[in-house]
NUDREN-363515 format. One line per field, with one value per residue (C-alpha): residue number from 1; residue in three letters; x, y, z. Coordinates in steps of 0.1 Angstrom, whole numbers, plus 2048, in hexadecimal, padded with zeros to 3 digits. Example, Ala and Ser with C-alpha at 12.3 -4.5 7.8 and 13.67 -1.06 7.14 Angstrom:
2
num c(1:2) .
residu c(Ala:Ser) .
X c(87B:889) .
Y c(7D3:7F5) .
Z c(84E:847) .
***
This chain:
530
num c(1:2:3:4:5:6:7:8:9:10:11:12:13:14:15:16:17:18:19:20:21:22:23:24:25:26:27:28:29:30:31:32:33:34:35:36:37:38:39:40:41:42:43:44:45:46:47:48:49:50:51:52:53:54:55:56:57:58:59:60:61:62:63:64:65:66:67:68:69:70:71:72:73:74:75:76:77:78:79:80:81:82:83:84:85:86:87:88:89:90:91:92:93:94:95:96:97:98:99:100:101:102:103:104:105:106:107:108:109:110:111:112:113:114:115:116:117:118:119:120:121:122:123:124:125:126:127:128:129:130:131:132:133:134:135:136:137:138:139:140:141:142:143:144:145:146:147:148:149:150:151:152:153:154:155:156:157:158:159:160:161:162:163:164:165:166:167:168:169:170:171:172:173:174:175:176:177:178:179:180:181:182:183:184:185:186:187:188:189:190:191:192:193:194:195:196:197:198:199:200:201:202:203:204:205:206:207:208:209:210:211:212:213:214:215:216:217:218:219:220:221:222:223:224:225:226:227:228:229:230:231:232:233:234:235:236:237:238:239:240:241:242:243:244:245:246:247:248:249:250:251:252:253:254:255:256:257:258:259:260:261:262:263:264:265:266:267:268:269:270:271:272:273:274:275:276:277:278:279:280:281:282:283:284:285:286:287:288:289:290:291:292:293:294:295:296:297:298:299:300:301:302:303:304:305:306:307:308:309:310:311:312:313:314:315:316:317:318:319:320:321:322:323:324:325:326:327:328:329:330:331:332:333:334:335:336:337:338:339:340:341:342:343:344:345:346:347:348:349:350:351:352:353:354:355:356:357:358:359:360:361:362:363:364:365:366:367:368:369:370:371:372:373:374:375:376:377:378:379:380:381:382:383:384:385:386:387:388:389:390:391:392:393:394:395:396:397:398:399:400:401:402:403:404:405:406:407:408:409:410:411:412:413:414:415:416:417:418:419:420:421:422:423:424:425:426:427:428:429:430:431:432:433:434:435:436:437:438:439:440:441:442:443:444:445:446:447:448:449:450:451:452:453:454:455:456:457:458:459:460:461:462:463:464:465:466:467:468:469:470:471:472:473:474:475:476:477:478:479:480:481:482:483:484:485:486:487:488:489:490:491:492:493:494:495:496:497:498:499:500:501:502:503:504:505:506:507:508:509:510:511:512:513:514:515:516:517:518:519:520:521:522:523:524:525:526:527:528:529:530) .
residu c(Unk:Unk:Unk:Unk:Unk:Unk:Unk:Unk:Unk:Unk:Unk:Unk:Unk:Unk:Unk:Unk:Unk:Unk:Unk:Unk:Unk:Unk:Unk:Unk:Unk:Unk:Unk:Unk:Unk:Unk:Unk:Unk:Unk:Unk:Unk:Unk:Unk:Unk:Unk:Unk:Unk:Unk:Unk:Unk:Unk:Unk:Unk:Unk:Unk:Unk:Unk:Unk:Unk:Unk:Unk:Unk:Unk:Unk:Unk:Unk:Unk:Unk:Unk:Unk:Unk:Unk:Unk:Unk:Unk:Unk:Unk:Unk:Unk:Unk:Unk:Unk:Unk:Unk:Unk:Unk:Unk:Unk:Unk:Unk:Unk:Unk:Unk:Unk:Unk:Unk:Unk:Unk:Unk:Unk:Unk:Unk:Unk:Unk:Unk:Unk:Unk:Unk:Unk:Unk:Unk:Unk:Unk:Unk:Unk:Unk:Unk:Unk:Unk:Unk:Unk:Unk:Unk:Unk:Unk:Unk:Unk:Unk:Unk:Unk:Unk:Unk:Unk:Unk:Unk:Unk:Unk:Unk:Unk:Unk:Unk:Unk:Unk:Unk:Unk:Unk:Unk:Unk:Unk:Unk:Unk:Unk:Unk:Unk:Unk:Unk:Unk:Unk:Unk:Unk:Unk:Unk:Unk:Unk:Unk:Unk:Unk:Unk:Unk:Unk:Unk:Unk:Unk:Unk:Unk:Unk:Unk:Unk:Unk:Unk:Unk:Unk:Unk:Unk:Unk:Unk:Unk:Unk:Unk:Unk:Unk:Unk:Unk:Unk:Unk:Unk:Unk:Unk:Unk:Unk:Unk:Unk:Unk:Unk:Unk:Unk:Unk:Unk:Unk:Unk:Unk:Unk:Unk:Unk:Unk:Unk:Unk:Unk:Unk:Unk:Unk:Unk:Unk:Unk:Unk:Unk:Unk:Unk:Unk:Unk:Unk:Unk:Unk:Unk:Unk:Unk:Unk:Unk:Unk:Unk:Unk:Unk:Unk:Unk:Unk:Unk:Unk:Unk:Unk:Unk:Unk:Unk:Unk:Unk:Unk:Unk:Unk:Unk:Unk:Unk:Unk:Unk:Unk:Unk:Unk:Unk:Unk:Unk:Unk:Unk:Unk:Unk:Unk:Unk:Unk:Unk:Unk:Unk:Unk:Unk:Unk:Unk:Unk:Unk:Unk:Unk:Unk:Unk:Unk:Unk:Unk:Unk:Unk:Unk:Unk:Unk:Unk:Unk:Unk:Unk:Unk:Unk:Unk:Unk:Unk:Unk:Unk:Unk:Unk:Unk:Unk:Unk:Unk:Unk:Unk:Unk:Unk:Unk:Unk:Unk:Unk:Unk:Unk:Unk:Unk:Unk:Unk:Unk:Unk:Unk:Unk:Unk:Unk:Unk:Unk:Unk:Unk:Unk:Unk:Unk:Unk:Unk:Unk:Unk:Unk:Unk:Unk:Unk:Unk:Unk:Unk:Unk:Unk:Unk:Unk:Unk:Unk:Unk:Unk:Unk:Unk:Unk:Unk:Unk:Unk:Unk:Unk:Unk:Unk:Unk:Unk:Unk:Unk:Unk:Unk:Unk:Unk:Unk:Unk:Unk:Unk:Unk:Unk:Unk:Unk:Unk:Unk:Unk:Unk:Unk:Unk:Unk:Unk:Unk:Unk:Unk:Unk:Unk:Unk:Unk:Unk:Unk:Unk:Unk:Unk:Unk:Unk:Unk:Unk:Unk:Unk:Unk:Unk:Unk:Unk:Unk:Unk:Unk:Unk:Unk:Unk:Unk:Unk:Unk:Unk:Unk:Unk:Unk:Unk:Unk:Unk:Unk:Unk:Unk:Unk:Unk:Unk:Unk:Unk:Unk:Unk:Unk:Unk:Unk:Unk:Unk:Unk:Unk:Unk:Unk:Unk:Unk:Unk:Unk:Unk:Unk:Unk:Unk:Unk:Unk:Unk:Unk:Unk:Unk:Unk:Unk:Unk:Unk:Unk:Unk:Unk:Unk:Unk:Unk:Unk:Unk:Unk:Unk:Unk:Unk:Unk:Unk:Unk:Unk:Unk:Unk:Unk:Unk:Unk:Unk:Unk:Unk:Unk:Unk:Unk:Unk:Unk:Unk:Unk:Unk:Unk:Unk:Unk:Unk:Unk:Unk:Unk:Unk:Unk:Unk:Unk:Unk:Unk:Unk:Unk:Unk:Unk:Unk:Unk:Unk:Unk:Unk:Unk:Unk:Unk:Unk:Unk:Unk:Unk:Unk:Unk:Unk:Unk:Unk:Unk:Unk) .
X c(460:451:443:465:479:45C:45F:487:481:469:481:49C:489:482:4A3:495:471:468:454:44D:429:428:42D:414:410:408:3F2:3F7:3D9:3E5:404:3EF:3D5:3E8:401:3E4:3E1:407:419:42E:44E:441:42B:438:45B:46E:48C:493:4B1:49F:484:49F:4AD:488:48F:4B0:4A6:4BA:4B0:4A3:48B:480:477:464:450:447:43E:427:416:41C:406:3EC:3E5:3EE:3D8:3BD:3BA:3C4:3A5:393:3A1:398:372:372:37E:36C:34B:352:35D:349:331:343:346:31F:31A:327:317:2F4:2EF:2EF:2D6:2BD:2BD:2BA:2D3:2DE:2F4:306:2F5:30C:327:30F:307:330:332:317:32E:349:339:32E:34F:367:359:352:375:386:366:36A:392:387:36C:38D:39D:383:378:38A:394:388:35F:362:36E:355:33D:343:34D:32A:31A:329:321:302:2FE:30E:2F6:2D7:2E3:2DA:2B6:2BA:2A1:2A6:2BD:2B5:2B7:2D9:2E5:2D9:2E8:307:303:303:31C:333:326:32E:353:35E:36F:383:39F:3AF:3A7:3BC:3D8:3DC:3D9:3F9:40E:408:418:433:450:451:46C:45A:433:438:437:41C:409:40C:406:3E3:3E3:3E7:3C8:3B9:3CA:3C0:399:399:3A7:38F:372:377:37E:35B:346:352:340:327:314:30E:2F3:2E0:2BD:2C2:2A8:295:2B7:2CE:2F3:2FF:2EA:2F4:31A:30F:2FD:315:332:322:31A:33F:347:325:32E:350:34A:33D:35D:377:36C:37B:39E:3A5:3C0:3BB:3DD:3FF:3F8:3DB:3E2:3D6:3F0:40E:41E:42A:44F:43E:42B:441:45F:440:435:454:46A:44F:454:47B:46C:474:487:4A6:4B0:4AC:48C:469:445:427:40B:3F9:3E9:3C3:3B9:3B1:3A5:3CC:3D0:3B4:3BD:3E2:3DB:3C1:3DB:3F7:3FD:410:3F6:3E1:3FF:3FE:3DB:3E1:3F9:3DA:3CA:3D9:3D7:3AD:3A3:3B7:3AE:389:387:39A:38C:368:370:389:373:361:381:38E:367:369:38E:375:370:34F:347:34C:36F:374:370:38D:3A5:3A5:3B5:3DA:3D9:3D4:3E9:407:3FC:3FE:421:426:41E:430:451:450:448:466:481:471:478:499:4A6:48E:481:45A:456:46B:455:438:447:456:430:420:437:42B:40A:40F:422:402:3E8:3F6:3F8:3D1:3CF:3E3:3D6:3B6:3B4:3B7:39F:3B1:3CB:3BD:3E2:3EF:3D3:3D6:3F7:3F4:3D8:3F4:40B:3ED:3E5:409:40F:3EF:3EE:413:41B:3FB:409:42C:413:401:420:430:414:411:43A:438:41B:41F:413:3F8:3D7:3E6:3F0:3CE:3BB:3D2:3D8:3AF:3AF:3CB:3B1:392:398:3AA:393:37C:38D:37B:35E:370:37E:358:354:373:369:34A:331:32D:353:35B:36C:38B:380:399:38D:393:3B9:3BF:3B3:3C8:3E9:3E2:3DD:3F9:412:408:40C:42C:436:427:43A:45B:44C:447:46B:47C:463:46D:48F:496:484:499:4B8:4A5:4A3:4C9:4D5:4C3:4D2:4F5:50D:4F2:4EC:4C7:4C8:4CC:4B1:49C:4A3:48D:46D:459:457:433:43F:451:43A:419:435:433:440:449:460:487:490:478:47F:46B:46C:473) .
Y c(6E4:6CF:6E9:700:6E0:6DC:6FF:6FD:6DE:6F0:70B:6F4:6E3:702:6F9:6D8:6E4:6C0:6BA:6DD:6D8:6BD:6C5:6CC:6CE:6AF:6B1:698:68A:685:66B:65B:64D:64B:631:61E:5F9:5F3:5DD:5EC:5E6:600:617:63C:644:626:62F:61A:608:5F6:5ED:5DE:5C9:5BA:5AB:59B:57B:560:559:539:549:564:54F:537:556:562:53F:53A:55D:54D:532:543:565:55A:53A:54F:56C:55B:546:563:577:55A:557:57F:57D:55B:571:58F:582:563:577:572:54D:54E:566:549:52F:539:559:572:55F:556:57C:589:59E:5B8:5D4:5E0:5D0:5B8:5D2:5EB:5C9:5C6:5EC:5EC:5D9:5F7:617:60B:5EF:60F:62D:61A:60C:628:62C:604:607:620:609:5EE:607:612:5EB:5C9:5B8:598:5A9:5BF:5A6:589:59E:5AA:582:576:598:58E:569:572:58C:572:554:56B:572:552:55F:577:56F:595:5AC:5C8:5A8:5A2:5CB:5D2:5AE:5BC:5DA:5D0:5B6:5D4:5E0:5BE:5BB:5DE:5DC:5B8:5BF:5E3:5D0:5B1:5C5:5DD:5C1:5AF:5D0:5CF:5AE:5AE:5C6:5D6:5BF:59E:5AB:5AB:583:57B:595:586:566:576:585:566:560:577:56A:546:54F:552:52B:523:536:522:503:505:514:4F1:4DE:4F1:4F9:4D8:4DE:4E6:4E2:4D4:4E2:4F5:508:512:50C:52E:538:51A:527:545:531:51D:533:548:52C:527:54D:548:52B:537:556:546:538:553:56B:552:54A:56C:57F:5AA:5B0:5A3:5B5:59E:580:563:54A:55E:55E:580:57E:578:591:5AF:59C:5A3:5C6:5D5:5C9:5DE:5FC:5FF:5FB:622:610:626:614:62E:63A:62B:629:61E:605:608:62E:636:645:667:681:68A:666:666:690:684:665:678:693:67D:683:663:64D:661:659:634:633:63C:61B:60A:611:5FE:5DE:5E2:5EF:5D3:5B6:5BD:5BE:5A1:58D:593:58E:572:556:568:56E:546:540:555:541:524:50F:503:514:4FC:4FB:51F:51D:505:515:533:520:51D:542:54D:532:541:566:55A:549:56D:57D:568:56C:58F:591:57C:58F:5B1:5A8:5A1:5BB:5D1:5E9:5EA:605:5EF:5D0:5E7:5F2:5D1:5C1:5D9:5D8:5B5:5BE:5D8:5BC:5A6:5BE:5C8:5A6:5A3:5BF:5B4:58B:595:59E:57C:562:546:546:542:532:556:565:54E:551:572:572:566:584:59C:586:584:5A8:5B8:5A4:59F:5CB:5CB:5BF:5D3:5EF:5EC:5E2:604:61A:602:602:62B:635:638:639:61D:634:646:624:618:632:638:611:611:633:624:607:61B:632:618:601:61E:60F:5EF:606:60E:5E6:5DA:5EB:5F0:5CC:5CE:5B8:5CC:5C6:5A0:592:5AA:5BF:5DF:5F5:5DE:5D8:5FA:60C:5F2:5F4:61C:61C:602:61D:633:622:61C:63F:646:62B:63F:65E:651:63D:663:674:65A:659:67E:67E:664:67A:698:687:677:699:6A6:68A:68F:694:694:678:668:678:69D:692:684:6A7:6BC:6A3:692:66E:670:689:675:656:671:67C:655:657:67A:676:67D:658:64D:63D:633:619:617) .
Z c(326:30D:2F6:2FA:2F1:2D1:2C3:2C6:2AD:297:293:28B:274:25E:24F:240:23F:248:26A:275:268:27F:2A0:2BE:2DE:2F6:317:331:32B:307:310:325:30F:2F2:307:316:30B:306:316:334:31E:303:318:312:323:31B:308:2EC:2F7:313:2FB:2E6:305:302:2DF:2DF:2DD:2C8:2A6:2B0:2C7:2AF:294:2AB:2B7:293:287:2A2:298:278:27A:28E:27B:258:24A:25A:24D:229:22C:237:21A:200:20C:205:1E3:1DC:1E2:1D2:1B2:1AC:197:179:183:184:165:14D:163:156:16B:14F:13F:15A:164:143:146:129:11E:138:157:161:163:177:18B:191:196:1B4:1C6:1C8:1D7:1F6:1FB:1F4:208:225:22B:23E:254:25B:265:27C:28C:28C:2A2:2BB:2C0:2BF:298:2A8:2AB:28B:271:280:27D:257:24E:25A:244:225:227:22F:213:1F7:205:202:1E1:1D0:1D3:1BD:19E:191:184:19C:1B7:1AF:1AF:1CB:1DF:1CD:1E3:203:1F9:1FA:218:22D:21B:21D:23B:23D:224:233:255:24E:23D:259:270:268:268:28E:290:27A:271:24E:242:24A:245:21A:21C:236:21F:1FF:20A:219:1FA:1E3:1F1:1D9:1BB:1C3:1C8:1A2:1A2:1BF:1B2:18F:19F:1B6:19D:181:19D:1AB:18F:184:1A4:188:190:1B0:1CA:1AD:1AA:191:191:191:1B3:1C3:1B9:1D1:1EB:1F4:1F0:20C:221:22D:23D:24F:25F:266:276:293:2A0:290:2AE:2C5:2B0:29D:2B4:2B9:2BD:2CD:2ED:2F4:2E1:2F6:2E5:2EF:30E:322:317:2F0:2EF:2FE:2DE:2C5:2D1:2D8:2B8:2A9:2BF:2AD:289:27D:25E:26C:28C:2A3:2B2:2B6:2AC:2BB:2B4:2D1:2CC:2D0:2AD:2AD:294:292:282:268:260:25D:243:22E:22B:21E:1FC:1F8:200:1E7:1CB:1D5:1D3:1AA:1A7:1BA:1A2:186:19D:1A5:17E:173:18B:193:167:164:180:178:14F:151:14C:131:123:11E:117:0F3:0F3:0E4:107:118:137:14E:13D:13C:15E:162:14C:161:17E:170:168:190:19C:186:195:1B9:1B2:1A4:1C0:1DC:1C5:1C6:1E9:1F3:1DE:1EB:20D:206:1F3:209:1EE:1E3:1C6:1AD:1B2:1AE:18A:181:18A:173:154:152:154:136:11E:128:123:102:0F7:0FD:0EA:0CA:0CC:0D4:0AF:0A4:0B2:09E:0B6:0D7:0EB:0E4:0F9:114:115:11A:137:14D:148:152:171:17C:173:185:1A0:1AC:1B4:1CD:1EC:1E6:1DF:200:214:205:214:236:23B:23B:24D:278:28C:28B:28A:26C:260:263:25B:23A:230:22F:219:203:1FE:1FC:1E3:1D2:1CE:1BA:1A1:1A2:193:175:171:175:154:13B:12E:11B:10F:0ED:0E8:0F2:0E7:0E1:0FE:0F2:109:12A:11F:113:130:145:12F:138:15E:161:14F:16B:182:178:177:197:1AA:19F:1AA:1CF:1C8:1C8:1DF:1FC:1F4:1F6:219:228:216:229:24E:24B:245:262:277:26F:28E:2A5:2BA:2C6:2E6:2D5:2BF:2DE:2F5:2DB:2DC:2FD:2F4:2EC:2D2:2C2:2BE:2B1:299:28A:265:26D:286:280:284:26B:24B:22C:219:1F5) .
***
């Protein structure tokens, strides 16, 4: 009956040429793994409107619930977050800190030193979300936290260039995995309305390393000497000291999911999970979180051709940010400052991005839209980057430059989150999400290799190539957020159309209720985000 009731749909859906493609056939066996783990309240079979006599709480109640995941979920994986970033980008902190110098290093070997970082970091991502699925987040990301810190301590041994390439590498190797992770982890707690904030405040983590990283490296490297010792490999030392130590309790305080969330009662969890279980963006129907990844999932992401198009406006943000991030202190260095005050003066620049980025954040979830941020974000970046361009040209007027630095960190750094909340909000169900979140990221951050070297040695201190080639990515990007602006638009147009005059049990009669959640973002009742 199933399969008669499935090629009736198919043939129906000719007309629209829209899910067709999609459709399969389900085995027992099929529903029964895939509804495993759930709670009883969202196993397979429940209609939606008793799930939705699960979640009418008052508002009171709701927002007691959510602060208390709040409070749990989000300092932690922000401190988690700024460790990460604190580690990967303290080379530049150590580079004018007396690094460069003690390793002899020339031409283009500190870029191919920040470029060895990328390969391994980026390919190994989706491959790591998939490990996230199969075990628990609490083993897999305390087990990459104690690699990295391990990884960054080791590397204040380093006394050699090829030393410091190759730490680089397997620095990549230990972090690839804990950014898609984290990112995918609060979309299985929080609706796609209400994940943009908790996100950018995870993410501001990012743009406050650069403070913290300045801020730690102005007083660790007056070490100097200390323990036969220089500064700069103390900065890494100690900087991987921390995630060490902390990976030996986060095990025990890191939750896998609200289904087995220790700090959440019964009636908590089944408000969490099944709130989540209506979240098709079009108020009828429902998706799952609770699904065992499958080849289906990881065939269905890497066949997405929107997630490939957002991967171009990731683009913009990793060129730009792993350039800037790595350069910046350079950057206010040639400005005319010491480097212990270089390292200083690149503290008010990231503090004004992260204000950036929680702004935006806040007024996208109101107004519920993604793609404009995403252009807004990077229009900035382009006035910035163009300024860098023009006042590079004349050292005598350094205030214009730095001036300028702060519209390139606001500008690059604010449209990330809206750019991974975009491919997180329209991705089900959360196999495909993972699977494609972590591909969105991977391939993404490719473009770290190019940002590790657009700003060359030979060309400090105007460094045209580095803010040309960003002014140029960040125009695509801009274009391409339009492009994905129309493509999702005319696919909710497509699906409302196909709704009209017929009510959800019409809809429901042509699919089994397993159908319907494997259909995820495909499904009828599903609608993007713009």
């Amino acid at each position: 009956m199933a399969s008669k009731r499935l090629s009736s749909v198919g043939e129906k859906h000719l007309e629209t040429g829209d899910y067709q493609s999609h459709h399969r056939k389900w085995s027992a066996q099929d529903a029964e793994a895939d509804a495993l783990g759930g709670l009883r309240t969202v196993e397979v079979g429940l209609a939606a409107e008793e799930i939705k006599d699960t979640v009418e709480l008052d508002a009171a109640e709701q927002k007691r619930i959510l602060r208390k995941v709040d409070y749990r979920l989000i300092p932690l994986l922000t401190f988690l977050y700024l460790m990460a970033f604190i580690d990967r980008s303290n080379i530049g902190n150590a580079k004018i800190a007396g690094m460069s110098k003690d390793l002899k290093l020339v031409g283009l070997q500190y870029n191919i030193a920040l470029t060895a970082f990328f390969p391994p970091y980026c390919l190994l991502e989706v491959p790591s979300n998939i490990i996230l699925k199969l075990l628990r987040p609490s083993i897999w990301i305390t087990i990459l936290l104690f690699s990295w810190g391990l990884v960054m301590t080791l590397m204040g041994l380093v006394h050699t260039y090829e030393g410091l390439v190759i730490a680089r590498v397997f620095l990549g190797v230990a972090e690839c995995g804990f950014f898609p992770a984290a990112t995918y982890l609060l979309t299985i707690w929080y609706k796609r309305y209400e994940v943009m904030q908790r996100m950018a405040i995870f993410y501001a983590a990012a743009s406050m390393s650069g403070a913290f990283s300045g801020l730690l490296a102005y007083g660790i490297q007056f070490m100097d000497g200390i323990g036969g010792r220089q500064g700069w490999q103390w900065i890494f030392t100690l900087e991987g000291i921390v995630p060490v130590a902390f990976s030996f309790i986060l095990y025990f305080i890191l939750p896998d999911s609200p289904e087995t969330a220790k700090f959440l009662t019964k009636h908590e969890k089944e408000f969490i999970v099944n709130r989540l279980a209506l979240e098709t963006g079009s108020g009828h129907g429902r998706v799952t979180n609770s699904d065992r990844i499958g080849w289906r999932h990881i065939k269905a992401a890497l066949s997405e051709w929107k997630i490939w198009a957002a991967v171009v406006m990731f683009w913009a943000n990793s060129i730009g940010t792993y350039g800037f991030t790595a350069t910046v202190p350079t950057i206010v260095q040639d400005l005319g400052y010491t480097a212990a005050k270089a390292q200083l003066m690149t503290i008010p620049v990231y503090v004004f991005a992260v204000i950036c980025v929680l702004v935006v954040a806040h007024f996208s979830e109101r107004v519920q839209q993604r793609t404009p941020f995403i252009m807004l974000g990077f229009s900035v970046a382009c006035v910035g980057l163009l300024g860098m361009l023009i006042t590079r040209r004349y050292p005598d007027i350094p205030g214009a430059s730095y001036f300028f630095l702060f519209l390139v960190a606001a500008g690059l750094y604010s449209p990330f989150v809206s750019i991974v909340c975009l491919v997180g909000n329209n991705l089900a169900p959360s196999s495909k999400r993972a699977v494609g979140m972590a591909l969105l990221i991977s391939i993404g951050n490719l473009g770290g290799i190019a940002g590790s070297n657009i700003f060359l040695a030979a060309q400090a201190p105007r460094y045209p190539t580095g803010f040309g080639t960003g002014l140029g990515i960040c125009l695509v990007a801009i274009g391409m957020a339009y492009v994905l602006r129309v493509a999702f638009r005319k696919e909710n147009e497509k699906r409302d159309k196909f709704m009209e005059g017929k009510t959800d049990e019409e809809v429901r009669a042509m699919y089994t209720e397993q159908e319907l959640l494997d259909l995820g973002d495909k499904s009828p009742f599903f609608r993007y985000t713009l």
